[in-house]
C-alpha positions as a Markdown table, in Angstrom:
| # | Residue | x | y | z |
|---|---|---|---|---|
| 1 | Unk | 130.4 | 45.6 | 95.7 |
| 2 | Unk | 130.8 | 44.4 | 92.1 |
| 3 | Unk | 128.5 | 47.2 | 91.1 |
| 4 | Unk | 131.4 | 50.3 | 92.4 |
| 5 | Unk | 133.8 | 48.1 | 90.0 |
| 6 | Unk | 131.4 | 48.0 | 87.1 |
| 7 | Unk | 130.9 | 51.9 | 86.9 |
| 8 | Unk | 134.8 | 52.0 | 87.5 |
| 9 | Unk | 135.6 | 50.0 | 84.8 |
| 10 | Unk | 132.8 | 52.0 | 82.0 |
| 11 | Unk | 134.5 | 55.0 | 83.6 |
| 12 | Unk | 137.7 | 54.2 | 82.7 |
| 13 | Unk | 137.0 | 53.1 | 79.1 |
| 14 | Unk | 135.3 | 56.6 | 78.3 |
| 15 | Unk | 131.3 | 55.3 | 79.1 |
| 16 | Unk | 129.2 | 55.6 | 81.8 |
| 17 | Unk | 126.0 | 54.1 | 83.1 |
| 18 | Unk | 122.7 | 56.4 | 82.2 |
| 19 | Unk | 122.2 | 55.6 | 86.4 |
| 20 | Unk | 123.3 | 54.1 | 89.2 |
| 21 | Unk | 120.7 | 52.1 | 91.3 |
| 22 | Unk | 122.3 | 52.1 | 94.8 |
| 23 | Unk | 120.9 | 49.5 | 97.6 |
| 24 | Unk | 121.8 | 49.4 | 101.4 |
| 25 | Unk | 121.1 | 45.7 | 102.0 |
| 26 | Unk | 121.3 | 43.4 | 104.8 |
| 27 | Unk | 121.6 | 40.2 | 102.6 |
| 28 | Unk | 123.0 | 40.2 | 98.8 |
| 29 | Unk | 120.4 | 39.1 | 96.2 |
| 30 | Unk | 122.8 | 38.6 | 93.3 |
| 31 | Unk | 121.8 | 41.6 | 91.4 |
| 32 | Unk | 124.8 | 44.1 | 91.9 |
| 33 | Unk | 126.8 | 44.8 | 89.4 |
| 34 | Unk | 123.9 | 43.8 | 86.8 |
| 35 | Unk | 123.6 | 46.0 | 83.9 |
| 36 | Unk | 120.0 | 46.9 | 83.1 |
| 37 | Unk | 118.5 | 46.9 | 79.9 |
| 38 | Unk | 118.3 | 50.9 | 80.2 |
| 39 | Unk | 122.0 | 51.1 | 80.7 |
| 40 | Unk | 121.6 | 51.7 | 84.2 |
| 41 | Unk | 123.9 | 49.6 | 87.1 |
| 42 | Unk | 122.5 | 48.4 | 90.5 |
| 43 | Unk | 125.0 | 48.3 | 93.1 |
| 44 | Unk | 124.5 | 46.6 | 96.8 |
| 45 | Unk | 126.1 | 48.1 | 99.7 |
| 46 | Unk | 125.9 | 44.7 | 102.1 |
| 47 | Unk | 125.4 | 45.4 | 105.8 |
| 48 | Unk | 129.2 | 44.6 | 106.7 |
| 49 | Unk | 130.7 | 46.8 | 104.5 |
| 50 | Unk | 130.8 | 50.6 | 106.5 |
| 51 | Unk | 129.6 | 53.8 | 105.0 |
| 52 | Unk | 133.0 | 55.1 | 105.5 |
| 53 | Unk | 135.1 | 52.6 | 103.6 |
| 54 | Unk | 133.1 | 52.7 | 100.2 |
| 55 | Unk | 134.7 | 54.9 | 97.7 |
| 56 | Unk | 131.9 | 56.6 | 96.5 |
| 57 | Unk | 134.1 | 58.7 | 93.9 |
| 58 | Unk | 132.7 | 56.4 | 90.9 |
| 59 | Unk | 129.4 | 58.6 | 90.9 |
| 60 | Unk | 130.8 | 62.3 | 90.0 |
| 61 | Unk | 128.6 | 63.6 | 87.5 |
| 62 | Unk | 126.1 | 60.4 | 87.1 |
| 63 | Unk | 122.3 | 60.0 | 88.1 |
| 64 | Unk | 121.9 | 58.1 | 91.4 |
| 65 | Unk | 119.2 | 56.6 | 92.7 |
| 66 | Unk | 119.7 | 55.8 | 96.9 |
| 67 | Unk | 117.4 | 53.0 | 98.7 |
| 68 | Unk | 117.8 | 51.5 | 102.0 |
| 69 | Unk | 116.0 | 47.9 | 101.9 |
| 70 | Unk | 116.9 | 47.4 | 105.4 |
| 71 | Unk | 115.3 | 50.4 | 107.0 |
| 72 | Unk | 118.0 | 51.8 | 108.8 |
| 73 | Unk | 117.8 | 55.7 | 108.1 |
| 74 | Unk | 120.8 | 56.7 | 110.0 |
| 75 | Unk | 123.1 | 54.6 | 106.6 |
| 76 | Unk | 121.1 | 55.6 | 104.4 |
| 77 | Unk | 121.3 | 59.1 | 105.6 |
| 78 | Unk | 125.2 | 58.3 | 106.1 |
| 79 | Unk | 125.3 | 57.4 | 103.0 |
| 80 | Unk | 123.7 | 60.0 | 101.2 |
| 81 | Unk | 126.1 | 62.9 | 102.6 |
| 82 | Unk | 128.9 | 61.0 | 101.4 |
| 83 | Unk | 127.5 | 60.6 | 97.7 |
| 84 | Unk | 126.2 | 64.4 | 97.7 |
| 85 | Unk | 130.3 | 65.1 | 98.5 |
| 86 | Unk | 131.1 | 63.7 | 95.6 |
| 87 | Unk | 128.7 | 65.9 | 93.4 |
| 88 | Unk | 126.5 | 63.7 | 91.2 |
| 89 | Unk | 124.6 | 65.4 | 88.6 |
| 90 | Unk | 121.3 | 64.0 | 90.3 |
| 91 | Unk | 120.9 | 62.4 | 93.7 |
| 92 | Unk | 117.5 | 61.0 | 94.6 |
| 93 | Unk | 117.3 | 59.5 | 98.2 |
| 94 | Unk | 113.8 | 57.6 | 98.7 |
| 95 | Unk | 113.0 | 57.3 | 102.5 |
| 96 | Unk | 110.2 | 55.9 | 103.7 |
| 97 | Unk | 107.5 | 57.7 | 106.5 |
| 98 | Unk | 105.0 | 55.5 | 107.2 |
| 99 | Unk | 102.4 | 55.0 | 104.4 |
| 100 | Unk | 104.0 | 57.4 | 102.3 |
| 101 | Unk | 107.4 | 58.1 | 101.1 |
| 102 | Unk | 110.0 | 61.2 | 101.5 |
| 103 | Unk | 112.2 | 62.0 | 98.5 |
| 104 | Unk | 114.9 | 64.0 | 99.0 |
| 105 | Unk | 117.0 | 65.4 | 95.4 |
| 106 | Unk | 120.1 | 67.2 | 95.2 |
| 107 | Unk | 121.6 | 68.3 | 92.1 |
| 108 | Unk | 125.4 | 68.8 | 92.0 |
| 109 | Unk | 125.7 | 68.8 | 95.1 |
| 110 | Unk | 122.9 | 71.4 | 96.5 |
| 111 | Unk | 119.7 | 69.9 | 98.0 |
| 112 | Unk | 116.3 | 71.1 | 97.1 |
| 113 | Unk | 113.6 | 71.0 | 99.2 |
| 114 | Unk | 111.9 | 67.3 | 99.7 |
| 115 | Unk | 108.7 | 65.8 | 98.8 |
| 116 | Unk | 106.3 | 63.6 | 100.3 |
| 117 | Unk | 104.9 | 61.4 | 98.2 |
């Protein structure tokens, strides 16, 4: 989870990323901890690593974006309580229902209502 170190280490020299790309992922594809040319980091929470042991601390007060590549809505869910917790300024969770896709938002740590899109 090069990506957590990363936002660690622009965290503790003052900086932060404009985002935070998160991705639940079965099988690594050598993009986390990449910097984007918008100043945003993608970060890959692999399969064997649980929910429970990630320190999600690194994104207080930062946009996150949350995806699930895998499918598996109970992490992804998991994973988006424990990120909420931690109050990012923005939180967006894409799930996907069928043809179309859910977003849920929370802002500081308070939901607002979800949208199908």
């Amino acid at each position: 989870m090069k990506g957590l170190r990363v936002i660690a280490a622009l965290r503790a020299r003052g900086a932060r990323p404009v985002a935070a790309y998160v991705d639940l992922r079965s099988a690594a594809t050598g993009m986390d901890g990449t910097i984007g040319h918008l100043g945003g980091v993608y970060v890959e929470i692999p399969a064997s690593v649980g929910i429970a042991d990630v320190d999600w601390r690194v994104f207080h007060g930062l946009t996150v974006v949350l995806d699930d590549s895998d499918g598996n809505r109970v992490r992804l869910h998991q994973s988006a309580r424990q990120i909420a917790a931690v109050k990012p300024e923005r939180l967006t969770v894409n799930v996907p229902a069928g043809d179309s896709w859910v977003v849920q938002r929370c802002v500081r740590g308070s939901w607002l209502k979800a949208l199908t899109l």
